[in-house]
Wavefront OBJ file of the C-alpha trace (Angstrom):
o trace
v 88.353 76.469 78.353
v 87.668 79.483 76.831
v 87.778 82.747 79.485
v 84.681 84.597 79.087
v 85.224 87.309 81.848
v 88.716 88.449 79.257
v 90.822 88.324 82.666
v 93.802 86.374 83.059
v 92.918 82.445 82.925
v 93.357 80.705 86.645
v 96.663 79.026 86.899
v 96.927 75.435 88.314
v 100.014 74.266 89.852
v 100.741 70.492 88.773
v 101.132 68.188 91.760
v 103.658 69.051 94.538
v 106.645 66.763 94.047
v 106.126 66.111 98.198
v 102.388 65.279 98.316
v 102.751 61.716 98.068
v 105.488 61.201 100.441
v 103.640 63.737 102.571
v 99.883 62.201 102.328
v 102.207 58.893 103.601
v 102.775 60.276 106.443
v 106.722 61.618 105.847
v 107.598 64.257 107.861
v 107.540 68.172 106.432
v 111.651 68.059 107.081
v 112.407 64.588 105.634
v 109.935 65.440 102.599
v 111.856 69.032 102.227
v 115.196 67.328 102.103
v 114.267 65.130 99.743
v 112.314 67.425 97.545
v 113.481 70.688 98.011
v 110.997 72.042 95.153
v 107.939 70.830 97.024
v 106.239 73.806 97.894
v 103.715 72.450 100.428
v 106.444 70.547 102.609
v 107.872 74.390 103.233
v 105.032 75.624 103.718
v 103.954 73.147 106.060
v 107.481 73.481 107.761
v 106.641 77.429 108.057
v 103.123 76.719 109.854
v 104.521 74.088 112.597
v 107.204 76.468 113.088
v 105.047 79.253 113.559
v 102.643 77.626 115.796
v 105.701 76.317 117.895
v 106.692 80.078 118.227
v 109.444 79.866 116.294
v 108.597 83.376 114.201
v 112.641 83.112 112.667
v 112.370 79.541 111.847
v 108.294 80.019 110.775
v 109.154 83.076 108.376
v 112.487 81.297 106.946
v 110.466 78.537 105.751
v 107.541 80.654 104.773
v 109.906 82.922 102.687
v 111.353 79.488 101.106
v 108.130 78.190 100.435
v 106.780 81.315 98.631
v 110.104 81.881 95.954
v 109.974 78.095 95.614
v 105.839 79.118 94.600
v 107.030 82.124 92.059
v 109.266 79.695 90.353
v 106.564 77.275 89.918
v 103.669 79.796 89.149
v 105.985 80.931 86.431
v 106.012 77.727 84.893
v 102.559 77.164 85.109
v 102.108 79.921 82.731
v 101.439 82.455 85.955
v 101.769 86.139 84.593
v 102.331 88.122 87.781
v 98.401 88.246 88.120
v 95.224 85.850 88.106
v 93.365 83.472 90.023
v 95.287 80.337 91.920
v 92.141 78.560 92.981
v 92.117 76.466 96.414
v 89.927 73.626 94.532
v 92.368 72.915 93.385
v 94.396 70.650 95.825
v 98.263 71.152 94.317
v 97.554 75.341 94.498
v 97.047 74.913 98.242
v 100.924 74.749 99.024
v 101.217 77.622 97.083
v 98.281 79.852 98.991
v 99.689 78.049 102.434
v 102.775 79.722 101.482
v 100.906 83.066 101.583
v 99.256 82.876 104.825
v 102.543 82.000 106.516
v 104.577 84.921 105.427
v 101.297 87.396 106.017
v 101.705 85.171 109.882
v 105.337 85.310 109.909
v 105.862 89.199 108.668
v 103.292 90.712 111.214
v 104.932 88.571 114.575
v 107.787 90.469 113.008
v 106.276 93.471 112.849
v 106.382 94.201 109.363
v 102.834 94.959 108.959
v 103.191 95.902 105.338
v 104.718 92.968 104.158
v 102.239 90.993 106.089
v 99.327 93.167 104.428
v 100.862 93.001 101.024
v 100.953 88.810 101.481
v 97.393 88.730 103.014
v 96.034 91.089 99.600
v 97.998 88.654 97.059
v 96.367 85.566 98.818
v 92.805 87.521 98.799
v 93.652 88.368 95.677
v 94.513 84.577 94.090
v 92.226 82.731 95.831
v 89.174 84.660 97.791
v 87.934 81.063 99.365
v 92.024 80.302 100.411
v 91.937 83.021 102.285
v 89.135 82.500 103.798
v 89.668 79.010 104.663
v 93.308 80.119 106.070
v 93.214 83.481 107.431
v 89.603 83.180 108.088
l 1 2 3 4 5 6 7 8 9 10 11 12 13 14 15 16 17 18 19 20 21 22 23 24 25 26 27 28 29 30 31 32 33 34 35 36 37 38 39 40 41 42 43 44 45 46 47 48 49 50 51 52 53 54 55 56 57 58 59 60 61 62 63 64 65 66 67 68 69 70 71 72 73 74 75 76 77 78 79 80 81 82 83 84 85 86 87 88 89 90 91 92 93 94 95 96 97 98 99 100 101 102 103 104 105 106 107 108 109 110 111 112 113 114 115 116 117 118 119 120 121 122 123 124 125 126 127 128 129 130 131 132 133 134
């Protein structure tokens, strides 16, 4: 598809090598062992450890999750900038990714990392961050 708007062209993730296994019903820790590339089990590891209170444990994962995102990104054709749209189902691990470190950094207390995360996710996907940081 040809860009008409001459920014950079919107980057789509191919699928996460954990959705199946996940969409089975596999747990986030049995899918991460198995695939440790599969960005959405980490980041889905990240959000139950956040909302269990574990902020180490939540931001660990989150952290994983995101470099794990880069590398994939990268190979998507990603160049450090452009839109990683939430229609599209296999970006969502990515974007999940986001909104965990932006949750995990400021129960740290690092509010700039936590902003810096929260502008990259606004930044990639406007309707992801809406749908996860509301």
């Amino acid at each position: 598809m040809q860009n008409l708007l001459d920014g950079p062209p919107e980057t789509l993730l191919p699928v996460d090598s954990g959705a199946h296994a996940l969409g089975a019903g596999s747990h986030e820790r049995d899918v991460a062992a198995a695939h440790p590339d599969s960005v959405l089990a980490w980041a889905m590891l990240a959000e139950e450890a956040l909302a269990s209170g574990e902020t180490i444990e939540g931001y660990a994962f989150a952290r994983t999750a995101y470099h794990r995102s880069l590398d994939a990104l990268r190979r998507g054709g990603w160049r450090g900038q452009g839109p990683v749209p939430w229609s599209h189902e296999p970006n969502r691990g990515f974007l999940r990714s986001l909104a965990a470190l932006a949750t995990a950094s400021e129960a740290l207390g690092d509010a700039a990392e936590a902003e810096r995360c929260r502008t990259f996710l606004r930044d990639s996907s406007a309707e992801g961050a809406e749908a996860l940081l509301g």
